[in-house]
N, C-alpha and C positions, 0 to 999 in steps of 0.2 A: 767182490767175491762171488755176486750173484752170476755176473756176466761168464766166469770162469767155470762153476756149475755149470752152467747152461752148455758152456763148451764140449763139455764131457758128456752129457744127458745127449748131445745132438750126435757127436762122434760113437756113441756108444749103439743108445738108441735108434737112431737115426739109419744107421750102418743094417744093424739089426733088422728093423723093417725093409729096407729095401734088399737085402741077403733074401728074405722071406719070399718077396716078391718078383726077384729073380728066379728063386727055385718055382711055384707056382706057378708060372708065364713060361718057364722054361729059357730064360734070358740071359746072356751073359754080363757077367760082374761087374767093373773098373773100379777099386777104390785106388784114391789119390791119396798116399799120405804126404810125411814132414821128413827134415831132417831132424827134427824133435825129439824123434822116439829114439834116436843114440844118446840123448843129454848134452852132457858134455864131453865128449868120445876121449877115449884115451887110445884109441886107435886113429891114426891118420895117414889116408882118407879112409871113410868108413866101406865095407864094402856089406853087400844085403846080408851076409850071415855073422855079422857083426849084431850082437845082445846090447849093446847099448852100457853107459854109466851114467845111471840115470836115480833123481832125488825122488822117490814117489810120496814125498810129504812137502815138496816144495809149492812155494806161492806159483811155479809155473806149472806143476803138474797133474792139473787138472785137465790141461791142453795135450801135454805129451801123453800122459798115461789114456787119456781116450782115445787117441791116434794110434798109440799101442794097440789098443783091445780091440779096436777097430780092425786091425790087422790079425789080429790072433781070433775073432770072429769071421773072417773073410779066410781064414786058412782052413778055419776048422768046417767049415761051410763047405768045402772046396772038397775036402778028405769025405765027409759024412754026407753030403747030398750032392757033389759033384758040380757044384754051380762055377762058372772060370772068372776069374779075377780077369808132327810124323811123328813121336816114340812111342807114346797112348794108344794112336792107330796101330802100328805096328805092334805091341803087347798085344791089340784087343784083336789083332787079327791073326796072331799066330795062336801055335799051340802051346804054347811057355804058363806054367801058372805059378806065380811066387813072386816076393818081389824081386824088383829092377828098379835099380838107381838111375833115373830119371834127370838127373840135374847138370847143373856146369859145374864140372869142378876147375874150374879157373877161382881163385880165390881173393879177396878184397876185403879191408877193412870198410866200417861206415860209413865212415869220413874220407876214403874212394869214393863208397858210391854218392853220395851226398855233392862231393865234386865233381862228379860224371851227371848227376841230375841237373846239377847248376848249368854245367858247361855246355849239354845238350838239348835239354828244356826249357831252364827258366834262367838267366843269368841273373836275375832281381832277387836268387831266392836268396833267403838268409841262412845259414847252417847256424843251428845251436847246439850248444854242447851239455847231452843231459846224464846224469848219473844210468850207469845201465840194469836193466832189471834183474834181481836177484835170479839166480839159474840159468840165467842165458848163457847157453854153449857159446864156449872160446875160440873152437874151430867147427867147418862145415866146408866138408870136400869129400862128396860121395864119387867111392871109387865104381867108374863106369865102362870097367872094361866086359864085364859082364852083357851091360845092354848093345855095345858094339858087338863082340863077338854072336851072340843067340840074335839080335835081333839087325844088326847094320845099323846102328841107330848111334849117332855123339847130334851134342849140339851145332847149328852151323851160323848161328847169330850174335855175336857181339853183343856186351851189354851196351856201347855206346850206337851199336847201328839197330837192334833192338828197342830201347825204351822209347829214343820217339815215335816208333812206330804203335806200339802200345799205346803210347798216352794220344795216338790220332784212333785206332782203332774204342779206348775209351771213350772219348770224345763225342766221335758218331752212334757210338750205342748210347749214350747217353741224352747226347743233347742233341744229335740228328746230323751233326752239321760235319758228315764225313768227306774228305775229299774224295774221288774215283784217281787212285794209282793204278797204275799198269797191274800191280800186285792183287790189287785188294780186288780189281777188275777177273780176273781169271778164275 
């Protein structure tokens, strides 16, 4: 329970201070949020002016509802002090302020990705199968025709050609022991 406060205290707060210190510095914004903030959507796929169907007394909603507010603090910041909220780059470089679904909506159960991490990472792993957590949305497919259009921006990586690339880039930030790809080179 403590850990989930904390969640909210950091998305809230945390939002708050740096909003502050953006306006101050004169800097511009980027908050990241979730798919979260729609719940468990009964719109699919969600698009940004989608309100969400969302438990704001559930065991998960300490996480969604601070990612909400977080957002409804970065909007209101934007209207009353004017502060501005490849796709990240391209929002942080255009003139667009509001959100942009950001995400892949190609869609996968767990137990996809679970076999996509096996088959491409670790083939030793084990998949277990655990009860799923009270309130976890059912679907998550952020409709992204919005960040194509304003910004030229869709996903262009695979989650199979994607994740080892991640788990090498984790790898060397972590433990040092990065390879030098042509990619990672440039």
């Amino acid at each position: 329970m403590k850990a989930l406060t904390f969640l909210h205290k950091t998305n809230v707060v945390g939002t708050l201070n740096m909003l502050g210190l953006a306006k101050r510095i004169g800097a511009r914004f980027l908050l990241t949020s979730t798919s979260e903030v729609y719940g468990d959507p009964l719109q699919h796929p969600q698009k940004e002016e989608y309100w969400g169907n969302v438990n704001p007394i559930g065991v998960r909603s300490c996480y969604d509802e601070g990612k909400r507010t977080a957002e409804t603090l970065t909007m209101d910041y934007h209207r009353g002090a004017d502060v501005q909220v490849d796709g990240l780059m391209r929002l942080m470089e255009s003139e667009h302020v509001g959100p942009f679904n950001l995400g892949n909506p190609g869609e996968f159960t767990m137990l996809e990705l679970a076999e996509v991490v096996k088959e491409v990472i670790d083939p030793h792993a084990r998949i277990e199968f655990r009860e799923n957590t009270a309130d976890d949305p059912h679907k998550r497919k952020p409709d992204i025709s919005k960040a194509k259009e304003m910004l030229g921006w869709e996903p262009k990586v695979s989650l199979r050609d994607g994740l080892p690339r991640m788990v090498e880039d984790f790898r060397g930030r972590i433990f040092g022991d990065r390879k030098e790809t042509k990619e990672s080179a440039v």
